[in-house]
Structures are given as C-alpha cells and as structure tokens.
PyMOL Python script that loads the backbone (N, CA, C, O; Angstrom):
from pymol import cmd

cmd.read_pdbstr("""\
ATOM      1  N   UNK A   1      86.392  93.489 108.144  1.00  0.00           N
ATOM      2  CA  UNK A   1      86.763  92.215 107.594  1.00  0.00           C
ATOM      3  C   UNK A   1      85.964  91.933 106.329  1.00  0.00           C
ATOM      4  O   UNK A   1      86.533  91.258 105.472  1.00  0.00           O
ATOM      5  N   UNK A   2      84.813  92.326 106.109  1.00  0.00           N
ATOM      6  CA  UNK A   2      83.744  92.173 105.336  1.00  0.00           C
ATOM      7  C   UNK A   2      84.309  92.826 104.074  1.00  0.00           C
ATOM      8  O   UNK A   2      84.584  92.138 103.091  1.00  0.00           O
ATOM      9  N   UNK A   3      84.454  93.930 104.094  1.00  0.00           N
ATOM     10  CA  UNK A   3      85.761  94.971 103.165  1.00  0.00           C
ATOM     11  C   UNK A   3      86.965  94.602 102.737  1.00  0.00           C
ATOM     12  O   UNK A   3      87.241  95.015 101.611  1.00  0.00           O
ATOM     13  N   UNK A   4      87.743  93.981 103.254  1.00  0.00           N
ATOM     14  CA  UNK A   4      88.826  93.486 103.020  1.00  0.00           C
ATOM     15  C   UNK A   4      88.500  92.063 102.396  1.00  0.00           C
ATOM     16  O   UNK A   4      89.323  91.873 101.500  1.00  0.00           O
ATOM     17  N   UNK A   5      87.516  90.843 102.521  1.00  0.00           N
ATOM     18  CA  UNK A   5      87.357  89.792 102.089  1.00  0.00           C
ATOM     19  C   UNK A   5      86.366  90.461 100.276  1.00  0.00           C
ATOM     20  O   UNK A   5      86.544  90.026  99.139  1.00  0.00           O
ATOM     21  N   UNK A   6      85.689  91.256 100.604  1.00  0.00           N
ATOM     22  CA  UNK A   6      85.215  91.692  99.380  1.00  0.00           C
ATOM     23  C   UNK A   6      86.446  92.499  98.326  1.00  0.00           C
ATOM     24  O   UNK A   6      86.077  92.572  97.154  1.00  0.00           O
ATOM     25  N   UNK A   7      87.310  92.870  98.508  1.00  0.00           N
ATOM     26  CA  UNK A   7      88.317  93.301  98.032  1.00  0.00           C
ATOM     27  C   UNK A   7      89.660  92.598  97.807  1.00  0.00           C
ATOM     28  O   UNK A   7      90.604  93.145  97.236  1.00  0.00           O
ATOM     29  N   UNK A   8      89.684  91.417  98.267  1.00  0.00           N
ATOM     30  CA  UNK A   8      91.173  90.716  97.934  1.00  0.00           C
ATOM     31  C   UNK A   8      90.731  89.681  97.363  1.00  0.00           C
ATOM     32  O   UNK A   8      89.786  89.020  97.794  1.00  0.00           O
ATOM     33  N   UNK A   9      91.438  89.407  96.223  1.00  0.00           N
ATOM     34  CA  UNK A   9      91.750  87.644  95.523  1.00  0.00           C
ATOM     35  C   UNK A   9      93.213  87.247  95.372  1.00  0.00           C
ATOM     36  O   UNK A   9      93.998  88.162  95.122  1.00  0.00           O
ATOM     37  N   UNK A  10      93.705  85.960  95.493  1.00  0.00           N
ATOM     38  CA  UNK A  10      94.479  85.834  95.263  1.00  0.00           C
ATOM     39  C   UNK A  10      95.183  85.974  94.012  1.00  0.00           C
ATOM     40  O   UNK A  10      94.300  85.528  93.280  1.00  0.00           O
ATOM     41  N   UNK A  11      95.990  86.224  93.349  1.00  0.00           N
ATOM     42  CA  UNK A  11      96.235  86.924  92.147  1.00  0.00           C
ATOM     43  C   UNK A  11      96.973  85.920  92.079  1.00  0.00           C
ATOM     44  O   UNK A  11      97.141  86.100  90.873  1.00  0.00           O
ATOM     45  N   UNK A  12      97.688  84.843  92.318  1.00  0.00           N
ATOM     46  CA  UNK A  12      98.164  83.258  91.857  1.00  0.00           C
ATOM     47  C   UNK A  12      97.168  82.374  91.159  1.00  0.00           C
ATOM     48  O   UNK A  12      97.420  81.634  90.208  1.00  0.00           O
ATOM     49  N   UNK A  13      95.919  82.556  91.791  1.00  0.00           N
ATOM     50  CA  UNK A  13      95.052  81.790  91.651  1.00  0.00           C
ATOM     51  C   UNK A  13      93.703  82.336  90.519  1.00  0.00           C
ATOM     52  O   UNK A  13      92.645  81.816  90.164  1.00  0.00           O
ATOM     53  N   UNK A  14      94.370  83.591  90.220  1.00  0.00           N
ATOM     54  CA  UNK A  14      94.313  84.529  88.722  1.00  0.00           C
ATOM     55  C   UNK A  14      93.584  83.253  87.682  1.00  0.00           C
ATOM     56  O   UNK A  14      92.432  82.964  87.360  1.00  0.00           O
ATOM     57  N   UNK A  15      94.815  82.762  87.414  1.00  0.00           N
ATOM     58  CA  UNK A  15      94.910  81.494  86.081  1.00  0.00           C
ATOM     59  C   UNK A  15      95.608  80.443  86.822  1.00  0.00           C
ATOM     60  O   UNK A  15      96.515  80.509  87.651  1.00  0.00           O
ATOM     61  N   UNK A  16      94.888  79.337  86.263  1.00  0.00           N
ATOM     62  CA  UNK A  16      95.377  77.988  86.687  1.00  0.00           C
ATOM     63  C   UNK A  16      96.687  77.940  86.087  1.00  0.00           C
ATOM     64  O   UNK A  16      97.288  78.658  85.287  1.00  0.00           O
ATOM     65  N   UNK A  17      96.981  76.743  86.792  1.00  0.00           N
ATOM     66  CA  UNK A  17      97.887  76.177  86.218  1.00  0.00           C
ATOM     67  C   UNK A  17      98.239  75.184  84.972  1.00  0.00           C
ATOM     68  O   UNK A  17      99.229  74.793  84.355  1.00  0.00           O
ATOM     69  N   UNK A  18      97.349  75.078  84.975  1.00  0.00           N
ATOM     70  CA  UNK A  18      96.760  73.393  84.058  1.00  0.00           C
ATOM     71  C   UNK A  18      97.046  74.003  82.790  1.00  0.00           C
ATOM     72  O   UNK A  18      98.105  73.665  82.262  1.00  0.00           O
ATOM     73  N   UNK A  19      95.990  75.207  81.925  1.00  0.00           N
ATOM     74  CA  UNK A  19      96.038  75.734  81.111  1.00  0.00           C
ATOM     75  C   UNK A  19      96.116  77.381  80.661  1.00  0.00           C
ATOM     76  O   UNK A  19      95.748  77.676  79.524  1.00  0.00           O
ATOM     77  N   UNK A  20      96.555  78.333  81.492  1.00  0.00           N
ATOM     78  CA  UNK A  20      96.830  79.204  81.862  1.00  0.00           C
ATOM     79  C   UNK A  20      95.009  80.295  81.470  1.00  0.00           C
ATOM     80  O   UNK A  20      94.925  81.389  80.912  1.00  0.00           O
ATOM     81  N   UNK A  21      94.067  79.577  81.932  1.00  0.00           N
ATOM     82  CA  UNK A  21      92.685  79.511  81.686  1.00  0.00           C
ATOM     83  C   UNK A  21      91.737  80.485  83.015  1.00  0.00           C
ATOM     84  O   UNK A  21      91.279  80.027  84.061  1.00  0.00           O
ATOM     85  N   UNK A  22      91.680  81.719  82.584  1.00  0.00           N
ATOM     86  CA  UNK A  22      91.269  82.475  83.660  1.00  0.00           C
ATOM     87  C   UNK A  22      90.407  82.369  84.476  1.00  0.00           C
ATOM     88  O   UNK A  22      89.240  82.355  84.085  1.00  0.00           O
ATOM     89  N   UNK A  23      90.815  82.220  86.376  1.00  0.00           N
ATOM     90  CA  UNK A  23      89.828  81.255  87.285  1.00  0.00           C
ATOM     91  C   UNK A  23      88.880  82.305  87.157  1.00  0.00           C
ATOM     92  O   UNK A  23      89.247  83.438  87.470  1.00  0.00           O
ATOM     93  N   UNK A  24      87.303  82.053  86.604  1.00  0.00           N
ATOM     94  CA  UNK A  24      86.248  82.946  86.542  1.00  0.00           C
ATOM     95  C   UNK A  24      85.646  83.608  87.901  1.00  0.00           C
ATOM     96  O   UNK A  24      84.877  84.569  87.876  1.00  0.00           O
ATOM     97  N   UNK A  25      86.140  82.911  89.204  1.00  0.00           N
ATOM     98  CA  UNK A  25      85.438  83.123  90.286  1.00  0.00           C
ATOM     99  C   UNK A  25      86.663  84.849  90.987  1.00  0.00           C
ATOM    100  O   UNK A  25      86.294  85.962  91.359  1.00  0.00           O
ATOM    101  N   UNK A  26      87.906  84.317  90.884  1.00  0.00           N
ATOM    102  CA  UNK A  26      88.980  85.466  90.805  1.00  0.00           C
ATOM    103  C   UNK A  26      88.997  86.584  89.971  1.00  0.00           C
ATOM    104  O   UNK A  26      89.324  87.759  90.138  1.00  0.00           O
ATOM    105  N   UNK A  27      88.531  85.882  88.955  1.00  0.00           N
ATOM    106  CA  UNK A  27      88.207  87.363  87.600  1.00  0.00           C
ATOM    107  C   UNK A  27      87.063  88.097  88.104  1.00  0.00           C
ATOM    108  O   UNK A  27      87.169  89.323  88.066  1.00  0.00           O
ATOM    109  N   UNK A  28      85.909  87.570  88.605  1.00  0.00           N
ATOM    110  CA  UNK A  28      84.789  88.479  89.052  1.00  0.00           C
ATOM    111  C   UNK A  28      84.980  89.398  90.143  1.00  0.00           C
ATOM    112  O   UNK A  28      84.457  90.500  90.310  1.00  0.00           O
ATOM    113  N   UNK A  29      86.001  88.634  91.031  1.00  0.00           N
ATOM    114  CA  UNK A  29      86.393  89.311  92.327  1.00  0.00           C
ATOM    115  C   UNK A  29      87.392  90.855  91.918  1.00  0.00           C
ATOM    116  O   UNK A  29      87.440  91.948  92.484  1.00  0.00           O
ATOM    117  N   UNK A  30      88.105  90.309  90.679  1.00  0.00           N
ATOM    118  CA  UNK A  30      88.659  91.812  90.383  1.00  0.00           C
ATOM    119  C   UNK A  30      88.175  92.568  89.763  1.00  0.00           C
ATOM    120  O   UNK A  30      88.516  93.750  89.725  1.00  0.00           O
ATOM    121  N   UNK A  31      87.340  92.104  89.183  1.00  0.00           N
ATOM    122  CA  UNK A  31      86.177  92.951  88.120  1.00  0.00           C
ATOM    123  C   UNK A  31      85.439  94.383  88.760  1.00  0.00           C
ATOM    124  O   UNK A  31      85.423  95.582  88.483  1.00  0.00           O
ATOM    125  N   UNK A  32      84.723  93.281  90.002  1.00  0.00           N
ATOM    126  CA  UNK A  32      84.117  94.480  90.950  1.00  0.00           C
ATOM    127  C   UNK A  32      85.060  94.943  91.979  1.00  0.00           C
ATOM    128  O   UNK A  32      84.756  96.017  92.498  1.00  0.00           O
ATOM    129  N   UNK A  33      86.108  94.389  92.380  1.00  0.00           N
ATOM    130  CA  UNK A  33      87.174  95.605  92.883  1.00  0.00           C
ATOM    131  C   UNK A  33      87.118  96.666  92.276  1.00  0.00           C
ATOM    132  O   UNK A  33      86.971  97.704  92.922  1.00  0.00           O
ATOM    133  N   UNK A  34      87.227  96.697  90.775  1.00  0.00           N
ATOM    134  CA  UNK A  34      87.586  97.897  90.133  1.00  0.00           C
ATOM    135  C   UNK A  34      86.684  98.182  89.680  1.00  0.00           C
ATOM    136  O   UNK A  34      86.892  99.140  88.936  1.00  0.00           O
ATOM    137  N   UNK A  35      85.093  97.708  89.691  1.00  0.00           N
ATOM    138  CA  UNK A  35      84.372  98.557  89.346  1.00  0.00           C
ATOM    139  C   UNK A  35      83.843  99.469  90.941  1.00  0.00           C
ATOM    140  O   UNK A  35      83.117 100.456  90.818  1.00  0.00           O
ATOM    141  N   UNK A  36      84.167  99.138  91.948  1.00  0.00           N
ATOM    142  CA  UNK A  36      84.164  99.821  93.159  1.00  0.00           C
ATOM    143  C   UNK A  36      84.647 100.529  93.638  1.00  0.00           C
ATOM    144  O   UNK A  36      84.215 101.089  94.645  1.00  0.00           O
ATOM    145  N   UNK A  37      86.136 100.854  92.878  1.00  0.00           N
ATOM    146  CA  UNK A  37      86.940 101.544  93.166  1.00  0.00           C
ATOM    147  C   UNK A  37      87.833 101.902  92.156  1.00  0.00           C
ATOM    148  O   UNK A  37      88.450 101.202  91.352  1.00  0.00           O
ATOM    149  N   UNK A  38      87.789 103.503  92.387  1.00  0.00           N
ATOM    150  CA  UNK A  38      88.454 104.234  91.335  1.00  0.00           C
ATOM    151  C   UNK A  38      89.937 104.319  91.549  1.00  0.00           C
ATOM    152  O   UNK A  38      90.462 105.101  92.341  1.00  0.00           O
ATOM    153  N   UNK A  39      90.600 103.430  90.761  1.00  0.00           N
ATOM    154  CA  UNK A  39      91.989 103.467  91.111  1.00  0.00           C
ATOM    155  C   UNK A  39      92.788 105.005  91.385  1.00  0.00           C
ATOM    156  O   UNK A  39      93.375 105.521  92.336  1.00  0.00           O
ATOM    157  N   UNK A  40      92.329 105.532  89.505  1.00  0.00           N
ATOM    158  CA  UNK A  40      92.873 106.573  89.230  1.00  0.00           C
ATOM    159  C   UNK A  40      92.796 107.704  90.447  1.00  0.00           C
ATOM    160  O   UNK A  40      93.812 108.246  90.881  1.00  0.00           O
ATOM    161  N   UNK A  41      91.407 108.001  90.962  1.00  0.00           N
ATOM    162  CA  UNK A  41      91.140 108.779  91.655  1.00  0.00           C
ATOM    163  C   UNK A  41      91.648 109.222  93.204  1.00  0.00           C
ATOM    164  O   UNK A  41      91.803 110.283  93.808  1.00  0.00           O
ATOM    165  N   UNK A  42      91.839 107.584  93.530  1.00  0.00           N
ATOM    166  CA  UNK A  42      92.936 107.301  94.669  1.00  0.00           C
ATOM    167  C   UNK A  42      94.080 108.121  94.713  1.00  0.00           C
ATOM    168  O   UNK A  42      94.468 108.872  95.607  1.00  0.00           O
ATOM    169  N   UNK A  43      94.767 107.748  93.132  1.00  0.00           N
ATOM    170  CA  UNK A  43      95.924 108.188  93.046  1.00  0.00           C
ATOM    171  C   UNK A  43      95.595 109.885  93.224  1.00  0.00           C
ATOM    172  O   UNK A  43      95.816 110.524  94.252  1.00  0.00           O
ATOM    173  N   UNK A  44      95.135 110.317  92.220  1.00  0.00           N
ATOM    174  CA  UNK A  44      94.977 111.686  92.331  1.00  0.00           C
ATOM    175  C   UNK A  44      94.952 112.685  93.675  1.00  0.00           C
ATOM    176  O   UNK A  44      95.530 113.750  93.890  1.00  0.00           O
ATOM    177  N   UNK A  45      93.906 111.773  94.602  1.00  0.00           N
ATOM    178  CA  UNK A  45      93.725 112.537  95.996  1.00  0.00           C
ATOM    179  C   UNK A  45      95.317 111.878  96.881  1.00  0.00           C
ATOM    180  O   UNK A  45      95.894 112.523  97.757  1.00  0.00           O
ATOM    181  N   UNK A  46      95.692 110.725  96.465  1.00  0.00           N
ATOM    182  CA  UNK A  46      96.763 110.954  97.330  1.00  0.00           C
ATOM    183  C   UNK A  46      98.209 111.794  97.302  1.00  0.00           C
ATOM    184  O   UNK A  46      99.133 111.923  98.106  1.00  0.00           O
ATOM    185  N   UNK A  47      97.848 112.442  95.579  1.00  0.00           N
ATOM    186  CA  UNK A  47      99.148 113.248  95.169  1.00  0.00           C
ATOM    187  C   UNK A  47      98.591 114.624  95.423  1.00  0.00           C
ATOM    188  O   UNK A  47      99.357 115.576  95.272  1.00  0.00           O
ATOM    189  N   UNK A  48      97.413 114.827  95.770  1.00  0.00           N
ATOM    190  CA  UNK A  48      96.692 116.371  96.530  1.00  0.00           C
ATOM    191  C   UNK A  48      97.532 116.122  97.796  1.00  0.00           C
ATOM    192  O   UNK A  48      98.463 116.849  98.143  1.00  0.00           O
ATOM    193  N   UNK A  49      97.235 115.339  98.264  1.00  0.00           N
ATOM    194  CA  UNK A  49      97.732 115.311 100.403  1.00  0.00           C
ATOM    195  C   UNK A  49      99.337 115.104 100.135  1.00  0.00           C
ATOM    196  O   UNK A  49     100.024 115.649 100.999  1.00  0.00           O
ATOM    197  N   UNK A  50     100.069 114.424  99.106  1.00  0.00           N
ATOM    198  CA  UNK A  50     101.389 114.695  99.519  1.00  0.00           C
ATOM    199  C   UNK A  50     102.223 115.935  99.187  1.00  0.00           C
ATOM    200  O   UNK A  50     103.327 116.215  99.654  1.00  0.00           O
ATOM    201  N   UNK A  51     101.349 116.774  98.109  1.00  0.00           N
ATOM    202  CA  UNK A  51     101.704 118.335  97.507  1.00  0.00           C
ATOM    203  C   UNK A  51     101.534 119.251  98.826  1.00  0.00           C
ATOM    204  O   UNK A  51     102.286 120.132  99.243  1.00  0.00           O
ATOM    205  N   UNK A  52     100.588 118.882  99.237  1.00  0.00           N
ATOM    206  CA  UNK A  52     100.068 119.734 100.668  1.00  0.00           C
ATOM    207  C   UNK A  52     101.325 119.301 101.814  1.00  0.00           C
ATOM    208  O   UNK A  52     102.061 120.111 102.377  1.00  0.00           O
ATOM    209  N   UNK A  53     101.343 118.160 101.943  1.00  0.00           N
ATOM    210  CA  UNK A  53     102.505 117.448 102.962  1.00  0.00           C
ATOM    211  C   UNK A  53     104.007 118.199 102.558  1.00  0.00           C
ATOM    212  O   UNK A  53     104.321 119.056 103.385  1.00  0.00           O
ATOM    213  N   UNK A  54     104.597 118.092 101.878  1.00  0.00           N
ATOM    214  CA  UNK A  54     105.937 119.151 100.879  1.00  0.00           C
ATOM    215  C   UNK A  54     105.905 120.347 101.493  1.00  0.00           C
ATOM    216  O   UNK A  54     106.549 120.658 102.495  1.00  0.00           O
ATOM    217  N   UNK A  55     104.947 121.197 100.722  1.00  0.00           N
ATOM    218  CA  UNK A  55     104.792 122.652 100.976  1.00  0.00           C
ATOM    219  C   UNK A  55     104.783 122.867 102.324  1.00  0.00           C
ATOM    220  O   UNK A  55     105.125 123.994 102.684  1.00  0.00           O
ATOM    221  N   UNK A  56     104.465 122.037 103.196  1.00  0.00           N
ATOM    222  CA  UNK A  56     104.127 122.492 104.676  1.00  0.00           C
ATOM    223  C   UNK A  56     105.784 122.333 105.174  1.00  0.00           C
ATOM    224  O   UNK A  56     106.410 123.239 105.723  1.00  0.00           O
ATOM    225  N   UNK A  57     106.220 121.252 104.916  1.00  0.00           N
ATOM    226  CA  UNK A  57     107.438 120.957 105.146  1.00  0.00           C
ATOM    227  C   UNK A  57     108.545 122.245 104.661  1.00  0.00           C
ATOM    228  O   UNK A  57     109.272 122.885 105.421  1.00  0.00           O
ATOM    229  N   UNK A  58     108.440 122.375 103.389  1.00  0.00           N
ATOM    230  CA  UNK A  58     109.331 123.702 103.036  1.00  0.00           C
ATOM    231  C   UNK A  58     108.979 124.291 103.326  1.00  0.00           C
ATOM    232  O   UNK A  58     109.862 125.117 103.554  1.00  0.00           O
ATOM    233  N   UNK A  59     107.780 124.791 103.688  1.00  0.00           N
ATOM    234  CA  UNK A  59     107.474 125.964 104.252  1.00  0.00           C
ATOM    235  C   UNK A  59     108.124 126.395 105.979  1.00  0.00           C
ATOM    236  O   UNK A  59     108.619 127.479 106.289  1.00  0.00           O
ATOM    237  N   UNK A  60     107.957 125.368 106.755  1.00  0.00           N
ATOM    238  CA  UNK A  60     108.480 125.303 107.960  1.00  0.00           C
ATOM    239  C   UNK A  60     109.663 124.475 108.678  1.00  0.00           C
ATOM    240  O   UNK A  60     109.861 124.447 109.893  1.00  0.00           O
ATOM    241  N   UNK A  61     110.346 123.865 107.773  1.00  0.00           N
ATOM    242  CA  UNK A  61     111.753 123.439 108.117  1.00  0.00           C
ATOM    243  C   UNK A  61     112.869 123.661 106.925  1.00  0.00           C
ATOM    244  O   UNK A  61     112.590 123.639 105.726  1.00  0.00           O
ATOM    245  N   UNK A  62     114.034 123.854 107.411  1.00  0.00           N
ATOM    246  CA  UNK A  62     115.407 124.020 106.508  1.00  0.00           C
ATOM    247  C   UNK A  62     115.314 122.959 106.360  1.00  0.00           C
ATOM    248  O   UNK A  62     114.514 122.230 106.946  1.00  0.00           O
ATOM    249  N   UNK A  63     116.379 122.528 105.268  1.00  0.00           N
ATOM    250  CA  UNK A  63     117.103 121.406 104.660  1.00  0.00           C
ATOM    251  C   UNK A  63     118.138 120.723 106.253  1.00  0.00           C
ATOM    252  O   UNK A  63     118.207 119.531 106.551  1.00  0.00           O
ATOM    253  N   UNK A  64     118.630 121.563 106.815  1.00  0.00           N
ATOM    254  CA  UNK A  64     119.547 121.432 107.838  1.00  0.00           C
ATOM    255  C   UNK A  64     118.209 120.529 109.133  1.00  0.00           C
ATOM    256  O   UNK A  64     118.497 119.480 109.710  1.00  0.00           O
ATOM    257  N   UNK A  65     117.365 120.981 109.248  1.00  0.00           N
ATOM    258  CA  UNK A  65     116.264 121.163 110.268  1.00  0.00           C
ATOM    259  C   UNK A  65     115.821 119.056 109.731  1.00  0.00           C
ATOM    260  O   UNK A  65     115.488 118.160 110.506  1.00  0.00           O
ATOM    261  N   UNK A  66     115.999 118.981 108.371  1.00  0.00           N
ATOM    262  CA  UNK A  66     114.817 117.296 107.778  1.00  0.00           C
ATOM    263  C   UNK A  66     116.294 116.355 108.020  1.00  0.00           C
ATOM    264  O   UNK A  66     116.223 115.126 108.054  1.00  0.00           O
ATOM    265  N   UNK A  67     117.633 117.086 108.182  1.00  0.00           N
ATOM    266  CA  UNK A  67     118.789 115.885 107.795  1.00  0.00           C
ATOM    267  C   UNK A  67     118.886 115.700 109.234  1.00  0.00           C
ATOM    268  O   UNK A  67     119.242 114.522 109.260  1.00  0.00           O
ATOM    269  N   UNK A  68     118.801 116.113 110.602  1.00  0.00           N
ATOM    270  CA  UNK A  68     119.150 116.135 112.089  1.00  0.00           C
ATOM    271  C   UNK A  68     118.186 115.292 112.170  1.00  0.00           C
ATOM    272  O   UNK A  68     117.024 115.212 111.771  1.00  0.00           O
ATOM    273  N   UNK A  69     119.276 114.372 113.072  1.00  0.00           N
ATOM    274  CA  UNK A  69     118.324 113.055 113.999  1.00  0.00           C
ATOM    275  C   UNK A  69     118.063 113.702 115.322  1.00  0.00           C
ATOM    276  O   UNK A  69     118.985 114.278 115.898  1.00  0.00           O
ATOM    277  N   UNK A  70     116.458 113.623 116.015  1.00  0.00           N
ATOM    278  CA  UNK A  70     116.600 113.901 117.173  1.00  0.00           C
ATOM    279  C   UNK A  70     117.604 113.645 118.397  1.00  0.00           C
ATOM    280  O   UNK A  70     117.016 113.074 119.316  1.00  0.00           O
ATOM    281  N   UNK A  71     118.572 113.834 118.591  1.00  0.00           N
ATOM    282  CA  UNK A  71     118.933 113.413 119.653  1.00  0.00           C
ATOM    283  C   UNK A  71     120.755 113.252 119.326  1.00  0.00           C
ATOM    284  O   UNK A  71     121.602 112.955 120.169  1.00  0.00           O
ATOM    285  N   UNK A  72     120.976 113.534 117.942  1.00  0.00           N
ATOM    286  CA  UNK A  72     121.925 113.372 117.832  1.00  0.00           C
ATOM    287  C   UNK A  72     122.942 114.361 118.061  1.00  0.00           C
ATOM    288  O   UNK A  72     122.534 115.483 118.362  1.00  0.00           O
ATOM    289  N   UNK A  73     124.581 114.118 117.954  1.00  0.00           N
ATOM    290  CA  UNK A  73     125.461 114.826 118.234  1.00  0.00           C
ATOM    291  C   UNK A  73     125.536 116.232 117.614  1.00  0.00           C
ATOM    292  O   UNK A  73     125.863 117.232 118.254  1.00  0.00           O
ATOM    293  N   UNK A  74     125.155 116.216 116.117  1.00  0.00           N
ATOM    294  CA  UNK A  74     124.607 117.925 115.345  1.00  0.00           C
ATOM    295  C   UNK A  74     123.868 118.423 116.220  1.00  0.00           C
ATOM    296  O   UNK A  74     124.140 119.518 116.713  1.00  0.00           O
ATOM    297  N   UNK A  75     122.702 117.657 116.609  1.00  0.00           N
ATOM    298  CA  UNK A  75     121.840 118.941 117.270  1.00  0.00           C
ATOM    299  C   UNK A  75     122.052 119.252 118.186  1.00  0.00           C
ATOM    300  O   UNK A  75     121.422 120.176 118.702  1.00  0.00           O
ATOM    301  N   UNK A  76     123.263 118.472 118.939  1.00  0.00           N
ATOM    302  CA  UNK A  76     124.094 118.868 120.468  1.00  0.00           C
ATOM    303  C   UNK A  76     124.740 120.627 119.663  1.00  0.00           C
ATOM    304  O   UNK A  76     124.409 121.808 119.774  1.00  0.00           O
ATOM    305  N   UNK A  77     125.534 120.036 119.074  1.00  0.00           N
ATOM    306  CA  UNK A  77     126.649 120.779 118.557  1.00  0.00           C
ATOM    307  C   UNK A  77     125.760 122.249 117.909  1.00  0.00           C
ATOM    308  O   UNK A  77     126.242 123.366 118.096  1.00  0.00           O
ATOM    309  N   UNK A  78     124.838 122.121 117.379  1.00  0.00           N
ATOM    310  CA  UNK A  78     124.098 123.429 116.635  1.00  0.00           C
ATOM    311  C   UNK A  78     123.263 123.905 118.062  1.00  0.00           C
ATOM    312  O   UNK A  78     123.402 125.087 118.374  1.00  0.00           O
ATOM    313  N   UNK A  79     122.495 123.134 118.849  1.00  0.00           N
ATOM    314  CA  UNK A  79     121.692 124.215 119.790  1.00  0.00           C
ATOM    315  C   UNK A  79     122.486 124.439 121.070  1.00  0.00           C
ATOM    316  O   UNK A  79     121.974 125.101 121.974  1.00  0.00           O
ATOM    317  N   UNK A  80     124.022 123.793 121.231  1.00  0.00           N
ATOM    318  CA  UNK A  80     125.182 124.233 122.406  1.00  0.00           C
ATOM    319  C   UNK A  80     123.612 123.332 123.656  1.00  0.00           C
ATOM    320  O   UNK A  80     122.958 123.946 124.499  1.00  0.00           O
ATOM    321  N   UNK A  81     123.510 122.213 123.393  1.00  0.00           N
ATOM    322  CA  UNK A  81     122.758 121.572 124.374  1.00  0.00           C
ATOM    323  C   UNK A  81     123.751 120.605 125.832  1.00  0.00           C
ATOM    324  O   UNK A  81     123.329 119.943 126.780  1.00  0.00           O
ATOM    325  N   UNK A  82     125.279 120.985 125.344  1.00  0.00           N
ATOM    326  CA  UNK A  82     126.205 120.413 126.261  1.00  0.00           C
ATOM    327  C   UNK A  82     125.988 120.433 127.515  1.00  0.00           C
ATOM    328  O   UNK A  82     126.803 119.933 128.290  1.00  0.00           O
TER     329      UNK A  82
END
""", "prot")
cmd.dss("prot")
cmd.show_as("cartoon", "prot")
cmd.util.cbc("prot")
cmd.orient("prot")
C-alpha cells in the first residue's frame, strides 16, 4: 500500500481548475515517480518476456493448435473425441 500511495497522483488534480496552474504537490508526486522509475526500461524488459513468450508459442503450437477453443466442436471433430 505504501508503494502504490507513493506512486499514484491524481492526474485531474494535475492543474487546477481556476487557472490551469500546476498543483505543485501532484507535480512532485510525478516528478519522483519518474525519477524512481525507469519507464523506458520497463518497456524494454517487457518486450524481452513477450519475444520469449512468441517464440515459445511458435515454437510449440500450429496456427490450427492457438485458433481451437478447448472444448469445442473442431477439437471434437480433429481428435475423433465422439
């Protein structure tokens, strides 16, 4: 909880309303979000794990194998499960 309250601002409450005058207490809160956390880097490691996620997938299922719903009438009909 401590993590999550140190990491969220409301982003409405960004800039007032009055004079579109940046709330300084919200600006600090995103300031050190992002100085705490490397956006970019996020991104990077999460496009490592989904390159890895793909390849595993082509590697071990057909196209035929990702479109079949468990349980459905194809996979009656393809494994003769009648």
């Amino acid at each position: 909880m401590k993590r999550l309250n140190e990491n969220s601002f409301d982003i409405e409450s960004l800039f007032s309303q009055e004079d579109n005058a940046v709330n300084p207490v919200q600006l600090q809160k995103l300031r050190d979000f992002l100085g705490r956390n490397d956006l970019k880097q996020h991104l990077v490691e999460a496009k490592k794990d989904m390159t890895v996620t793909k390849d595993f997938i082509a590697t071990n299922f057909s196209i035929v194998d990702l479109m079949i719903d468990v349980g459905s009438d194809q996979l009656r009909k393809r494994l003769h499960l009648d």
